[in-house]
C-alpha positions in Angstrom: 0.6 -26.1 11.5 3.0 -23.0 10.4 2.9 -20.4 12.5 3.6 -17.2 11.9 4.4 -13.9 14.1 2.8 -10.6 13.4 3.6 -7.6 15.0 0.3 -5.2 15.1 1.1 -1.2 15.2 -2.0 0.3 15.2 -1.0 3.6 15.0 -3.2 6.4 15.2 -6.6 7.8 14.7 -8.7 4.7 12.8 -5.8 2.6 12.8 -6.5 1.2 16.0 -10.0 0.2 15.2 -9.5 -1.2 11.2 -6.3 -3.1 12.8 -8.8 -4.5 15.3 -10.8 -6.2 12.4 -8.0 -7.3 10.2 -6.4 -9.1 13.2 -10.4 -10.9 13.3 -10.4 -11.5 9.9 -6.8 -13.5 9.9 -7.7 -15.5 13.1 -10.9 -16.3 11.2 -8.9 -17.6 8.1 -6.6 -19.7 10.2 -9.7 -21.3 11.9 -10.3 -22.5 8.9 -7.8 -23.3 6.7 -6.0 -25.0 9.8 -2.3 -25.0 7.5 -1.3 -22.1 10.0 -1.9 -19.8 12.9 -1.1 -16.6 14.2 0.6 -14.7 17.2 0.5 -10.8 17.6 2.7 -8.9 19.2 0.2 -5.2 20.2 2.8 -2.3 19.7 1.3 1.1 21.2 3.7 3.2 18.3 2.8 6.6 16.5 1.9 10.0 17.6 0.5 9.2 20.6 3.9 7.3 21.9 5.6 10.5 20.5 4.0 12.8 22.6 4.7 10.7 25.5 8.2 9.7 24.8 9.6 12.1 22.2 10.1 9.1 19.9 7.7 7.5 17.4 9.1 3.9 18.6 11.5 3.0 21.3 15.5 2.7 20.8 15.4 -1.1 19.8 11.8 -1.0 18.1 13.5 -2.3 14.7 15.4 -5.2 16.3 11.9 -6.0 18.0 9.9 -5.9 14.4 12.9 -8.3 12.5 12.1 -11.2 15.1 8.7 -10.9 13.3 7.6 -12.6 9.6 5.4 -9.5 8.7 3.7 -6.3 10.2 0.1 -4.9 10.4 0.2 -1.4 10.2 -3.0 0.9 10.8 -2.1 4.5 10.3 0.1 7.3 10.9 -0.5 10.9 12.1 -2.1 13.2 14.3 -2.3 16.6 15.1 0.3 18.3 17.3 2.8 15.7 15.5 4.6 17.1 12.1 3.9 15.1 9.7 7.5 14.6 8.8 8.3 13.8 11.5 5.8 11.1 12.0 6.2 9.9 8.8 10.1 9.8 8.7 10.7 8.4 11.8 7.9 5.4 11.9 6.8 4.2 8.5 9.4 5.0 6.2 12.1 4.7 9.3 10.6 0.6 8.6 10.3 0.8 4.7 14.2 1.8 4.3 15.5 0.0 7.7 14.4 -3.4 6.4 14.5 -2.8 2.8 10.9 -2.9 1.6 11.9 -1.6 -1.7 8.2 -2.9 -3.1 5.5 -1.1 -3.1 2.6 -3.0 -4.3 -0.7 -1.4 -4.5 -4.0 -2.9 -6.6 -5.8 -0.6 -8.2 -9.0 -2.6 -8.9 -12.8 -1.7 -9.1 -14.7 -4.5 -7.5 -18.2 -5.5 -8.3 -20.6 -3.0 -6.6 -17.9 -0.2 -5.1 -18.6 3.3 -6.3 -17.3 5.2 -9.5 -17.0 8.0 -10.5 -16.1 7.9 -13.9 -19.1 7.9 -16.4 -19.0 3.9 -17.6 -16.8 3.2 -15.4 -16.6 -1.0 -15.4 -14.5 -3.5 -13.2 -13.3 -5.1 -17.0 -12.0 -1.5 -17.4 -10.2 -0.9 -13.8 -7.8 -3.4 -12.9 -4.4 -2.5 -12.9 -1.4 -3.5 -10.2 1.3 -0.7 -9.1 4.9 -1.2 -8.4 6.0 1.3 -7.2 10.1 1.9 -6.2 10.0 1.7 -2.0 13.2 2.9 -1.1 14.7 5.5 -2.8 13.9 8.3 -5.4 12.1 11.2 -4.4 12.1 10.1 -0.9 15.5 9.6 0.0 15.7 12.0 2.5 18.7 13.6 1.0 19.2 17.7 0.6 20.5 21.1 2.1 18.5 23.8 3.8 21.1 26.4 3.5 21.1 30.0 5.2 17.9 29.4 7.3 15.7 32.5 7.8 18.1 34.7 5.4 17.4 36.2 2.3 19.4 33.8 0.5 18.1 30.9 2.2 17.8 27.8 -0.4 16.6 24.6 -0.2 17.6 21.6 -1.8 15.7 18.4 -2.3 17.6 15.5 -3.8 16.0 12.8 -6.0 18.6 9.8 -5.6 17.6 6.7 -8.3 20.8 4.1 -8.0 21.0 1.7 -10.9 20.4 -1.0 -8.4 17.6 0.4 -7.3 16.0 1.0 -10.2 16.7 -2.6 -12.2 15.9 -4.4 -9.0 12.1 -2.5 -9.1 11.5 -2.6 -12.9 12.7 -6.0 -13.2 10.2 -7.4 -10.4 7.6 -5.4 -12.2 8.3 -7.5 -15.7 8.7 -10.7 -13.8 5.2 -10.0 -12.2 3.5 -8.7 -16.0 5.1 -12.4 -17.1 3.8 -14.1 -14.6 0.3 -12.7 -14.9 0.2 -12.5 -18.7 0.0 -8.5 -18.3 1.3 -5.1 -20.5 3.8 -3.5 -18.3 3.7 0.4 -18.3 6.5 2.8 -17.1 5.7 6.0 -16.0 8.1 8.7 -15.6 9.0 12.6 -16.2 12.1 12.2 -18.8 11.4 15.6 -20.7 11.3 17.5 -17.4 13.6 15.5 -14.9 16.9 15.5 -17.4 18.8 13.0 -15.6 16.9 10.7 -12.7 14.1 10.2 -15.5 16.0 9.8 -18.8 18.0 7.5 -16.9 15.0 5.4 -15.6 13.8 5.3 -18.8 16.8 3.7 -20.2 17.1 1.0 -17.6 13.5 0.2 -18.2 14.5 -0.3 -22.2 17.5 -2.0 -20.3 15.7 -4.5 -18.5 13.2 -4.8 -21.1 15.6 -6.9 -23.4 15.3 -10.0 -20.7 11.5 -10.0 -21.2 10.7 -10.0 -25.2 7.4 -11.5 -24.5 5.9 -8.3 -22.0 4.5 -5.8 -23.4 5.0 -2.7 -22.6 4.4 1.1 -22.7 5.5 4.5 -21.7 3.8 7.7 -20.7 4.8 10.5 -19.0 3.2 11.1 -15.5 1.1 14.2 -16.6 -0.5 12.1 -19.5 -0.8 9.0 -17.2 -2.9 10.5 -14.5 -4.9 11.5 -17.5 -5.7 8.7 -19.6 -5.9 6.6 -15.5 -9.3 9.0 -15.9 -10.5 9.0 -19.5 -9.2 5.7 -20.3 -8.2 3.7 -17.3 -8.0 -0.1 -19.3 -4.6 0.6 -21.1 -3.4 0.1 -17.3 -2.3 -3.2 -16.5 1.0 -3.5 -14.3 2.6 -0.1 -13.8 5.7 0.7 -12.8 6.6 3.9 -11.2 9.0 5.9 -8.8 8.3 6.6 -5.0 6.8 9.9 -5.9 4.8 9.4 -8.5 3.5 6.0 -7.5 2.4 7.6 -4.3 0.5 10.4 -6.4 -1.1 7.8 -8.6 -2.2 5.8 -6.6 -4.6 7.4 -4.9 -5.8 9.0 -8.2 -6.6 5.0 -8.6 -7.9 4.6 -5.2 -10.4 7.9 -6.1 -11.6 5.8 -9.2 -12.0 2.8 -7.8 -13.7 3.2 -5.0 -12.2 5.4 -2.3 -9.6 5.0 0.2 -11.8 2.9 2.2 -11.4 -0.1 -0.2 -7.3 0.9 -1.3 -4.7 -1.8 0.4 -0.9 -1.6 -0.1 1.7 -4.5 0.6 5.2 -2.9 1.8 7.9 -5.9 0.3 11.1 -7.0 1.0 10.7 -9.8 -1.7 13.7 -11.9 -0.8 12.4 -12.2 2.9 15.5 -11.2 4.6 13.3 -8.8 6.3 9.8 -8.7 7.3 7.4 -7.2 5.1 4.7 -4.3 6.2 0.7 -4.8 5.3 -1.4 -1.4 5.2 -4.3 0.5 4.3 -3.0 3.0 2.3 -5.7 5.8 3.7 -4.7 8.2 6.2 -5.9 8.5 10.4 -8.8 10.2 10.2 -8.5 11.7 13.5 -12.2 13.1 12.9 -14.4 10.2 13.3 -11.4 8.1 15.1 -13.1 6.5 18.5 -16.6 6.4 16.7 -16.2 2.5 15.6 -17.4 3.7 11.3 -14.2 3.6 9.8 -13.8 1.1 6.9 -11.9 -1.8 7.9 -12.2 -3.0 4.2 -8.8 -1.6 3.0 -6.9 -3.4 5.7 -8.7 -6.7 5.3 -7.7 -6.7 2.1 -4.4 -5.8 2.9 -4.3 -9.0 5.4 -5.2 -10.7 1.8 -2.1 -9.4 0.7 -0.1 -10.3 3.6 -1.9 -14.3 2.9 -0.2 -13.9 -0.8 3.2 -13.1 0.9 3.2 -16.2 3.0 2.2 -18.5 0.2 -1.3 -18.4 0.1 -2.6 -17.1 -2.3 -6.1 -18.4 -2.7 -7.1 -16.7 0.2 -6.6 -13.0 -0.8 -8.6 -14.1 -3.6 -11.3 -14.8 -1.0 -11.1 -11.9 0.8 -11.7 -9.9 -2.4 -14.8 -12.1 -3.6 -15.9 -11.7 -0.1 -15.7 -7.9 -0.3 -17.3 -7.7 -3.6 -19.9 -10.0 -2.0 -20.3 -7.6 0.8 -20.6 -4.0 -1.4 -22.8 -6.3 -4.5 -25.2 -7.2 -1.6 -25.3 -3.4 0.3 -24.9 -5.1 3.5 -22.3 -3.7 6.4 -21.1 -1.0 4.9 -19.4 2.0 6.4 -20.9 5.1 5.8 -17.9 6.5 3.6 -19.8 3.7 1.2 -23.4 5.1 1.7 -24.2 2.9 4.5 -24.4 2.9 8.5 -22.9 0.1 9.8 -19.8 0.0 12.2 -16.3 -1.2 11.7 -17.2 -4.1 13.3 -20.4 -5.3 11.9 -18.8 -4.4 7.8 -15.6 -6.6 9.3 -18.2 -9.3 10.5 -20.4 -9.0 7.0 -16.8 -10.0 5.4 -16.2 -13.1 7.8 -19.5 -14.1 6.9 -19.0 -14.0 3.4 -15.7 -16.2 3.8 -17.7 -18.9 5.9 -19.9 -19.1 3.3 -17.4 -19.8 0.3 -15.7 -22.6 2.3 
C-alpha cells in the first residue's frame, strides 16, 4: 500500500468546512481502492494566523509543506487582512516557492448543474485551461514612485521569460495530444506590443513540434465572448496568469458556479509538491453555518487522484457528482437545495460506493 502525505490548510472562512469533506471523500476512496492511504498534516494558516502572528504561515512553513507529496488548500481571505497581503504571502508565496507553474482548471458542465446560457449543453461545455502559474502578470515586479505626491506613478510589470512561456504552451500541446484536443491560445498581441506578440510567437514556436494539434488564436476580448455565445470551439486553452484567472471563472459562471469550479496548482516534474483547490473564494458570510459546497474541492481531491496516478478515480468523483446534481439530492443551497456541507459530501460518498 502507497502512502501518501497531505498537508491540509484550511484557510479561512468555508475553507475549513469544504476541506473537512474532501479529507472524507479521499479516506473513503482509499477504503476502497486499498492501492494507497493517506496521512494529514492539519495546518491552522491564513488570516486568522495573521492576525495572531503577523505572518500568514510561520518562518519554516515552506520547508514543512516540501516534506509533503501534495497540499489541500480551502481558501484564502478575510476581512481586516488586505487582500494582497493574504494572497501574496500564502497561496502564491507556495505557487512561486515550489514552482507550480500549472495552473489546470476544467471548465466543464456536468449533467444536471445549472446554466445560464440559453441551450447551454454538457456536449457544448467542456474545455480544460492551462494557464501559466508562475510568472506574467503576477510577478510581483514594479515601482511605486513619489508616494502621496503629485507625481506619484505606479508601475506594474508583466514579466513572460521564454522559459516560462515554452515550458506552459508546450505542456498545454502535449496534453491537446494526448487527449485528441484543438489547442487555443489566448492573448492580447494588438494591445500588449511586446509580452503578447512575443507569446504569440513562441506559441507558433512550439507549435512546429506538434503538426498533428490543432490549434487556434483569439484575442482575450473576443475569447470571453465567443466562451458565451459559442462555448464548443473551446477545447484545451492556453493562457497567461492574468487572463486565465479572468477566464476562468467566466467558465466557472457558465458551468455551473463556483461551487462546482476545482483547480489543480502543478509542479509537473514532482520536484515539488503540488497544491489541490477550489478555486471559489471564503465566503466569510455564511462561513460556520456548515452550507457551503464542498463539491468544488471534492473534485479537486479528483484532481489530486490524477496527480498521483490515478486517474480513474477523478473520473469517479465527477460521475458521482453528476449523479448527485442529475438526482437533486444533497445539494447546497448555492444549487437550489438545503442540504449541509456534510450531507451533499455524504450524497457523493454514496454515489462512489455504489459504482464500485
Amino acid at each position: 500500500m502507497k502512502p501518501f502525505k497531505i498537508a491540509a490548510i484550511p484557510g479561512d472562512g468555508v475553507g475549513k468546512e469544504v476541506v473537512r469533506e474532501g479529507i472524507r471523500v479521499l479516506n473513503h476512496i482509499a477504503d476502497i481502492d486499498g492501492r494507497f492511504c493517506f496521512s494529514f498534516t492539519h495546518l491552522p494558516w491564513g488570516c486568522e494566523y495573521y492576525l495572531e502572528t503577523g505572518a500568514m504561515m510561520p518562518e519554516d512553513g515552506m520547508q514543512l509543506l516540501s516534506e509533503h507529496d501534495a497540499i489541500l488548500l480551502g481558501a484564502v481571505g478575510a476581512p481586516g487582512v488586505p487582500d494582497h497581503i493574504s494572497l501574496w504571502d500564502l497561496l502564491l508565496r507556495i505557487r512561486k516557492g515550489f514552482d507550480q507553474y500549472v495552473n489546470l482548471r476544467p471548465v466543464k458542465l456536468l449533467k444536471g448543474a445549472p446554466c445560464p446560457l440559453a441551450g447551454g449543453s454538457p456536449e457544448d461545455i467542456d474545455m480544460i485551461f492551462v494557464r501559466e502559474n508562475s510568472e506574467g502578470e503576477y510577478a510581483g515586479s514594479g515601482s511605486w514612485l513619489y508616494k502621496g505626491k503629485p507625481n506619484e506613478v505606479v508601475i506594474q510589470d508583466g514579466v513572460f521569460s521564454r522559459f516560462g512561456c515554452e515550458r506552459i504552451i508546450r505542456y498545454a500541446y502535449e496534453l491537446a495530444r494526448e487527449k485528441k484536443k484543438s489547442l487555443t491560445s489566448i492573448s492580447k498581441a494588438n494591445a500588449l506590443n511586446y509580452s503578447m506578440v512575443f507569446w504569440d510567437s513562441v506559441f507558433r514556436e512550439v507549435g512546429k513540434e506538434f503538426p498533428d494539434v490543432q490549434t487556434h488564436s483569439y484575442l482575450v476580448d473576443a475569447a470571453s465572448m465567443f466562451m458565451v455565445k459559442d462555448p464548443k470551439r473551446f477545447e484545451i486553452v492556453v493562457t497567461s496568469n492574468l487572463f486565465g484567472d479572468i477566464l476562468t471563472d467566466l467558465g466557472a459562471a457558465i458551468s455551473g458556479g463556483m461551487g462546482l469550479a476545482a483547480g489543480a496548482n502543478l509542479n509537473p516534474e514532482k520536484k515539488y509538491p503540488s497544491m489541490f483547490e477550489p478555486i471559489h473564494g471564503s465566503a466569510p458570510d455564511i462561513a460556520g453555518k456548515n452550507i457551503s459546497n464542498p463539491l468544488a474541492t471534492i473534485w479537486a481531491v479528483g484532481q489530486m487522484l490524477t496527480h498521483f496516478g490515478y486517474p480513474q478515480w477523478e473520473d469517479a468523483i465527477v460521475s458521482a457528482i453528476e449523479e448527485v446534481l442529475v438526482a437533486g439530492e444533497g445539494l447546497t443551497p448555492d444549487l437550489g437545495g438545503s442540504a449541509s456541507t456534510t450531507q451533499a459530501a455524504d450524497a457523493v460518498i454514496k454515489r462512489l460506493s455504489m459504482q464500485r
